[in-house]
C-alpha positions in Angstrom: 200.5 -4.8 -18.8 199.7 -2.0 -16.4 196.1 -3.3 -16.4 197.2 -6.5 -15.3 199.6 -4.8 -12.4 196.4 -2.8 -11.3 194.0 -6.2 -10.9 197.0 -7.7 -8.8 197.4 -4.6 -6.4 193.5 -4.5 -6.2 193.5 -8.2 -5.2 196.5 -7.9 -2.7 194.8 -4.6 -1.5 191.3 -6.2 -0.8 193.2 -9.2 0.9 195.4 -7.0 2.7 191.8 -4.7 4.2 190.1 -8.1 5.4 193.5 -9.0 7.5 193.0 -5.6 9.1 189.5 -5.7 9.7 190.1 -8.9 11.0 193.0 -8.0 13.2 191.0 -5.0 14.9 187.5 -7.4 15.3 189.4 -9.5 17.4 191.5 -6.6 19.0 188.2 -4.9 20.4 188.6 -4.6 24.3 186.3 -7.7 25.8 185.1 -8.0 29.6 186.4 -9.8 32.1 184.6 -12.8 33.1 182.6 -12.6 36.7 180.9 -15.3 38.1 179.0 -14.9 41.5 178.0 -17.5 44.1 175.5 -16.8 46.5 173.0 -18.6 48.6 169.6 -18.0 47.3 168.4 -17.6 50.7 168.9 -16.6 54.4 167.4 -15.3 57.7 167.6 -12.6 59.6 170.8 -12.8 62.0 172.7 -14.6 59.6 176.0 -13.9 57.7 176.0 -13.8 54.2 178.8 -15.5 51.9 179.7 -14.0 47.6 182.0 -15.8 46.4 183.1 -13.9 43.4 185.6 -15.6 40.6 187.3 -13.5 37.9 188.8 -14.6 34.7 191.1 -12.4 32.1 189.3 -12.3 29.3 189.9 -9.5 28.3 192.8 -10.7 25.5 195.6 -8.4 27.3 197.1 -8.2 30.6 195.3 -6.7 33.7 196.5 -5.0 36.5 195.4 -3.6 40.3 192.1 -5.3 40.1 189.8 -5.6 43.0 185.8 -6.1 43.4 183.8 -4.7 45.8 179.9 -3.9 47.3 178.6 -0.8 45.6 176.9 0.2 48.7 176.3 3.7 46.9 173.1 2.2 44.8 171.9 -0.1 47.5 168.6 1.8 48.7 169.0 3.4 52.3 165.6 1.6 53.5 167.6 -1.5 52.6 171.2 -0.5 53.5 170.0 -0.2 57.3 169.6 -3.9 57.9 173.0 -4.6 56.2 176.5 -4.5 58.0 179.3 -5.0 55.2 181.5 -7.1 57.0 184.2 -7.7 54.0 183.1 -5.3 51.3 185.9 -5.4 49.2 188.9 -7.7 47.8 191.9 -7.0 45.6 193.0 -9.5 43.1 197.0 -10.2 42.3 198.8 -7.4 41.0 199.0 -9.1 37.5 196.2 -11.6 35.3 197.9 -12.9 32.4 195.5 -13.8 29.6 192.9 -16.8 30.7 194.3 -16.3 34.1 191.6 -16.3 36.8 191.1 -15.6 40.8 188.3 -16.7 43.2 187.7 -14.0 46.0 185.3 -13.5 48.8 182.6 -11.1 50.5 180.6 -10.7 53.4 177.7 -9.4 54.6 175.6 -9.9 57.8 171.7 -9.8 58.0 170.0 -7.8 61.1 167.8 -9.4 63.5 165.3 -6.9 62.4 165.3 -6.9 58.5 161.8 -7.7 57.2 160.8 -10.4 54.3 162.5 -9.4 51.3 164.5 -10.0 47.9 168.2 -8.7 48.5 170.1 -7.4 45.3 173.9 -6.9 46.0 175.3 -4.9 43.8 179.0 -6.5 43.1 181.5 -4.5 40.9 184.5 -4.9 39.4 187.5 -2.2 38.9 190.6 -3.1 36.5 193.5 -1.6 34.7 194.0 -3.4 31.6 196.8 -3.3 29.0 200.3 -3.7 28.7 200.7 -1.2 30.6 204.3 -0.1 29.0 202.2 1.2 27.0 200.0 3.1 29.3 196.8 1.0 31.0 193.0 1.6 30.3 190.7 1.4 33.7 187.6 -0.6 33.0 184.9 -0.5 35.4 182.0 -2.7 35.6 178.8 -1.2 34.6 176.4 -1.8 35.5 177.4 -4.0 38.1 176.5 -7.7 38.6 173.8 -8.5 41.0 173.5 -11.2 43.8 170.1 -12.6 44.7 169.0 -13.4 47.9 165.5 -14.2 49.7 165.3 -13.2 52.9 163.0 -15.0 55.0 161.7 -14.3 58.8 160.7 -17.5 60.8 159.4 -15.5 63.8 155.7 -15.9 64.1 153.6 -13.4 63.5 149.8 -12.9 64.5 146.9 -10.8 63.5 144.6 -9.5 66.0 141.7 -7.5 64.2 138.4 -6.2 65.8 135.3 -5.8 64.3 134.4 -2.8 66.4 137.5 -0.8 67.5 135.7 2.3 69.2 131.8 2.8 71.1 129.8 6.2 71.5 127.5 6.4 74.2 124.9 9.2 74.6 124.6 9.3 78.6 121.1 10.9 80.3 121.2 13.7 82.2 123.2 12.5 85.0 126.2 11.8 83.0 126.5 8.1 84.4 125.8 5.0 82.1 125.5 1.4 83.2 125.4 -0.8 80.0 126.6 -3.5 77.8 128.9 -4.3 75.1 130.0 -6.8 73.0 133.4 -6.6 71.5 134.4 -10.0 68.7 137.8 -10.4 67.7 139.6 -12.6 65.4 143.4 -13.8 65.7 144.9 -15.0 62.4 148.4 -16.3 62.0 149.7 -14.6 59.1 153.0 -16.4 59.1 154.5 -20.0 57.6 155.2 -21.4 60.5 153.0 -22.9 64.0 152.7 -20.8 67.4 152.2 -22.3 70.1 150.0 -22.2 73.9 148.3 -19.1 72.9 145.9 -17.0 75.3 144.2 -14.3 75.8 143.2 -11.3 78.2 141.1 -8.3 78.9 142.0 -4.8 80.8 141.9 -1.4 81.2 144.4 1.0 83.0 141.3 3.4 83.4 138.5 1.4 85.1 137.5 -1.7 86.7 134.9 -3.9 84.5 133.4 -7.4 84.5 133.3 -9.2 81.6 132.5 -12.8 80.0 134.9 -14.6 77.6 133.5 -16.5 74.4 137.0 -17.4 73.7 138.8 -21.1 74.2 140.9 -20.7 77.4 144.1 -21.4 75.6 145.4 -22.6 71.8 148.2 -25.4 71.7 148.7 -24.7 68.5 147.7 -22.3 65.5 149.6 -23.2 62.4 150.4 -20.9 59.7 146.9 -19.5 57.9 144.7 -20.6 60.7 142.4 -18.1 62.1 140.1 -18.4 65.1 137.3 -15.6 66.6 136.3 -15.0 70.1 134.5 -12.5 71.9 134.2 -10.3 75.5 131.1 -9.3 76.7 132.2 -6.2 78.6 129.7 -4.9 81.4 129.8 -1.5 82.0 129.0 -0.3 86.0 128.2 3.2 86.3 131.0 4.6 84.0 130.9 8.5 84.1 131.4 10.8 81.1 134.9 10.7 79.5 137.0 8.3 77.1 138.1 5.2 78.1 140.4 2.8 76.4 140.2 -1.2 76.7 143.4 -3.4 75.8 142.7 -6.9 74.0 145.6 -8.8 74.1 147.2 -12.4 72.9 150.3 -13.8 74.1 152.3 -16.4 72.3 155.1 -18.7 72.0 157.4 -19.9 69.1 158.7 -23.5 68.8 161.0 -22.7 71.5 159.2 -21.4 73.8 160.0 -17.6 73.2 156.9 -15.4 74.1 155.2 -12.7 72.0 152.0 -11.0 72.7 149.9 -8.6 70.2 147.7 -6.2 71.3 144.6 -3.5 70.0 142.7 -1.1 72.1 138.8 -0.2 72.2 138.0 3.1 73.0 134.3 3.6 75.0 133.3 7.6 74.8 130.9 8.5 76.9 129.5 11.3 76.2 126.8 14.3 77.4 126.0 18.1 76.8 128.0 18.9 79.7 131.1 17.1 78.5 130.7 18.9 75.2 130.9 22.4 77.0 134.2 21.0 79.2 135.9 20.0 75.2 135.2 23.2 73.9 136.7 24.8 77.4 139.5 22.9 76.7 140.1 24.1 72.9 139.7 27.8 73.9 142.3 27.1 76.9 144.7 26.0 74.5 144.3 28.7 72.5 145.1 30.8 75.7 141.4 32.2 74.9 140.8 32.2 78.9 137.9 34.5 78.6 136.2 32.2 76.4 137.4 28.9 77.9 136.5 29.8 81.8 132.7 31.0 80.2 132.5 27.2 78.5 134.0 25.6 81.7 131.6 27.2 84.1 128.7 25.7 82.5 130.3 22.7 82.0 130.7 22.6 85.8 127.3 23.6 86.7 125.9 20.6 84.7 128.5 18.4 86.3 127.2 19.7 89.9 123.3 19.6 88.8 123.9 15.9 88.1 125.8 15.1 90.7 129.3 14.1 88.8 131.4 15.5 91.8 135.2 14.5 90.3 134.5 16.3 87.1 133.0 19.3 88.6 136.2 19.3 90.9 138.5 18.8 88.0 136.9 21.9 86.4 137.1 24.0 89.1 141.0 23.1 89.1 141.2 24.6 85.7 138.8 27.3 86.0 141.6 28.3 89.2 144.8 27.6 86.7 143.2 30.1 84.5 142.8 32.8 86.9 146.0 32.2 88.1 147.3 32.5 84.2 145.3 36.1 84.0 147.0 37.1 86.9 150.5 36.1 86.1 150.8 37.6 82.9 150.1 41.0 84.1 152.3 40.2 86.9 154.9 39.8 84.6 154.1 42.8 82.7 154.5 45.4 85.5 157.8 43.0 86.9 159.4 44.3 83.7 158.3 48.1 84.0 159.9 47.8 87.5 156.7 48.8 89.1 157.2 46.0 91.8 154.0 47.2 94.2 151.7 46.0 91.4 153.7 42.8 90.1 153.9 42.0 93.9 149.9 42.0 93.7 149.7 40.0 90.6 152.0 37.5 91.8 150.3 37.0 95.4 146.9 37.1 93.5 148.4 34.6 90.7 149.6 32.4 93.3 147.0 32.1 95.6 144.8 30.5 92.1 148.0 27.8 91.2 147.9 27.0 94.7 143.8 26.5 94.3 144.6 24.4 90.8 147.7 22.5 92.9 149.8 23.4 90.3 153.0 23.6 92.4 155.6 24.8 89.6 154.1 28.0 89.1 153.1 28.7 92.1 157.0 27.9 93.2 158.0 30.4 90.6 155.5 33.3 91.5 157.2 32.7 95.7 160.8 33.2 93.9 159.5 36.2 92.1 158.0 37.8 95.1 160.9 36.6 97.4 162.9 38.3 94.3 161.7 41.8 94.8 161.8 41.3 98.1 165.2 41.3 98.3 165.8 43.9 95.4 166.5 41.9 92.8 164.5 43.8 90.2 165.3 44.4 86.7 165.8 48.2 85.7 162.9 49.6 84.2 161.7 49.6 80.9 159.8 51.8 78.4 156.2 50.7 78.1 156.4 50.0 74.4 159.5 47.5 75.2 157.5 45.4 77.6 156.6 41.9 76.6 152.8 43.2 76.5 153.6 46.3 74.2 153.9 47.0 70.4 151.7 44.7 68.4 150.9 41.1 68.1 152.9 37.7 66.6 156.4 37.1 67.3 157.6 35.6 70.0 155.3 37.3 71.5 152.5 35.8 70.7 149.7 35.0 72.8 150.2 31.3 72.3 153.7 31.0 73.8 154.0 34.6 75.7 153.9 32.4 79.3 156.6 29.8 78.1 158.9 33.0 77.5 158.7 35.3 79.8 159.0 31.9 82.5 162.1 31.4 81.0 163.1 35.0 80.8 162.2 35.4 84.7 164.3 31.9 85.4 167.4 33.6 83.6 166.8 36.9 85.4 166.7 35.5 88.6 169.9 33.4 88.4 171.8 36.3 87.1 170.9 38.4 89.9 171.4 35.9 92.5 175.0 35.3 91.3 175.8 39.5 91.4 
C-alpha cells in the first residue's frame, strides 16, 4: 500500500515539475518588437525620415517608453555632417500586451557630407512589468541600426600632371631662356556628365608665352571619361628663384553651376650664387647673423659679377636688416642698464640700417625709443646679471626669440611711462 502511494506522488510530482518549468519558459522576459523604416538612400542637403514602430511583446505591461538616436556611438568624423533634428520620441504612458505605436525621427544631411554608408544607431528605453509590483527598465542593446547610402551628385574632376615641378641649372649669369613642356590629363571621377569645360594657364610671378595642345573647350565629359592636353611654356630670360605656374579647369554641372580645379608647377631656377643666398637665409633664421651676412655677401657679389641687379639689391636689404638687428639688441641691452648715452648710439646706429633695409616698423620703434629717453622715460637701472643679455642661455631668452621679447617688453614700457 505505501509503495503504491509513493508511485502516485512521484507521478503527480513529475507532472507537477513540468507545469513549472513550463510556466517559467514562457514567463522569461522577451523584447519588444522594433521595426525601422528608412530610405536606403539620400543626398547631401537632404532630410532624413525613421519611422520606428514598437510592439509589446514583451508578455507584461510596459510603461514610460520612448526611442531615441544614440548619438553617443555615432563616430565624431560622422556626427559632424548630421543635425538631429527630432532625436527622440516617447511612446504612451502604457502598452498593454500586443499593443503597438509607430513614432518618428529626423535627421538632416550637410551640404558637405562626403559619399558614404550612414548607420543610425536607434534605441529603445522601457519600464516593463506590472509595475504594482515594482517595474524592470529594459534597454535596447545593442541598438538597432538604420542604413543609409549617401550619395553626392556634384561633379567632380581630376586634374593630374605628369611633371609637377622643373630644376634648371642656370650659367654663370644666372638668367635662363628655355623651354618646357608640361601634359596634363583631366578625368571625371564622378557618375554623372560635366559640362562646357576649359582650360587656362598663369602665373602670379611672371609673364610667359605659351602654346595649348589642348581642345579649346569640352561640351561634355561624362562620368569615367578622361582626356590629355598639354602647354608648351616658353621661358624668356627667367632669373634665379622659384616660380610657380597654375593649371586650371573650369566646369559646369547640369545646371550651369561653375567649378574649376586647379595644380601648380613649380620652375626652380637655380645657380651657385642662389645656393649661398639659401644658406644666408637658414643662418638668418637661426639669428646666426655672423654667419648669414658672410653667406649673403658672396651671394651678392656673384649676383653683381653677373649682372642680376634685383637680387643683388634684395641682398643688400637683408644684409642692412641684419646690421640693424646687431645693433638693436645691444641697444636694448644698455636701455635696460639705464645707460641711455650708449642705447641712444645703438638705436640711432640700428635705425639708420632698418631705414637702409625699408623696414619701417623697427625703425618706428627705435624713433619712439630714442624720442623715449629723450624725454626721460627710462626704466630704473638694473644689475648686469638681470639684463635680458646676462646669466646663461635658453629660456625665454633665447637667441631665437630674444628680439620678439624685449619689442614687446619695450612696447609695454613705453605705454606705461607715457600714461605716469
Amino acid at each position: 500500500m505505501n509503495k503504491k502511494y509513493s508511485i502516485v506522488f512521484l507521478i503527480i510530482f513529475l507532472l507537477n515539475s513540468g507545469a513549472m518549468y513550463e510556466a517559467q519558459v514562457q514567463g522569461l522576459p522577451k523584447a519588444p518588437l522594433m521595426v525601422i523604416k528608412a530610405p536606403p538612400t539620400a543626398l547631401p542637403g537632404q532630410e532624413v525620415k525613421f519611422t520606428i514602430t514598437v510592439k509589446n511583446t514583451i508578455g507584461t505591461r510596459m510603461y514610460d517608453g520612448k526611442v531615441y538616436i544614440d548619438e553617443l556611438i555615432i563616430p565624431e568624423d560622422v556626427l559632424q555632417y548630421i543635425e538631429i533634428i527630432v532625436g527622440e520620441q516617447k511612446l504612451p504612458h502604457l502598452m498593454d500586451i500586443n499593443e503597438e505605436e509607430t513614432v518618428t525621427l529626423k535627421i538632416r544631411l550637410s551640404e558637405s557630407i562626403p559619399a558614404m554608408k550612414l548607420e543610425i544607431p536607434i534605441a529603445l528605453d522601457v519600464l516593463e512589468g506590472r509595475c504594482e509590483e515594482g517595474c524592470v527598465p529594459f534597454v535596447s542593446d545593442p541598438p538597432l541600426y538604420a542604413y543609409i547610402d549617401v550619395y553626392r551628385t556634384t561633379p567632380s574632376l581630376l586634374l593630374t600632371l605628369d611633371i609637377k615641378s622643373f630644376l634648371i641649372q642656370a650659367e654663370d649669369c644666372g638668367i635662363i631662356t628655355t623651354v618646357l613642356d608640361v601634359p596634363f590629363k583631366l578625368k571625371n571621377v564622378g557618375t554623372i556628365s560635366v559640362y562646357k569645360v576649359s582650360f587656362g594657364i598663369f602665373s602670379d610671378d611672371f609673364y610667359f608665352d605659351y602654346e595649348s595642345e589642348n581642345p579649346e573647350s569640352i561640351n561634355e565629359l561624362i562620368g569615367g571619361q578622361e582626356i590629355s592636353g598639354k602647354y608648351r611654356v616658353y621661358l624668356n630670360e627667367l632669373g634665379v628663384g622659384i616660380y610657380i605656374i597654375s593649371i586650371q579647369a573650369i566646369y559646369h554641372d547640369r545646371y550651369n553651376k561653375e567649378f574649376f580645379i586647379e595644380e601648380k608647377v613649380t620652375i626652380e631656377v637655380r645657380n651657385e650664387a642662389y645656393s649661398f643666398y639659401a644658406k644666408g637665409q637658414e643662418y638668418y633664421e637661426s639669428c646666426e647673423y655672423s654667419k648669414a651676412k658672410e653667406f649673403y655677401i658672396n651671394a651678392k657679389n656673384m649676383y653683381e659679377q653677373s649682372g642680376n641687379v634685383n637680387m643683388a639689391l634684395k641682398i643688400e636689404k637683408e644684409i642692412f636688416e641684419i646690421q640693424g638687428n646687431e645693433n638693436f639688441e645691444p641697444a636694448q641691452h644698455y636701455y635696460f642698464l639705464g645707460d641711455v648715452a650708449k642705447a641712444k648710439e645703438y638705436y640711432l646706429k640700428a635705425k639708420e640700417y632698418y631705414d637702409k633695409a625699408n623696414h619701417c616698423l623697427m625703425s618706428d620703434i627705435c624713433e619712439e625709443a630714442m624720442e623715449s629717453i629723450r624725454e626721460g622715460k627710462t626704466p630704473p637701472p638694473t644689475d648686469q646679471t638681470g639684463s635680458p643679455f646676462g646669466g646663461g642661455a635658453g629660456g625665454i631668452f633665447s637667441k631665437i626669440n630674444i628680439i620678439f621679447y624685449m619689442v614687446i617688453t619695450f612696447l609695454v614700457l613705453v605705454i606705461i611711462y607715457q600714461r605716469r
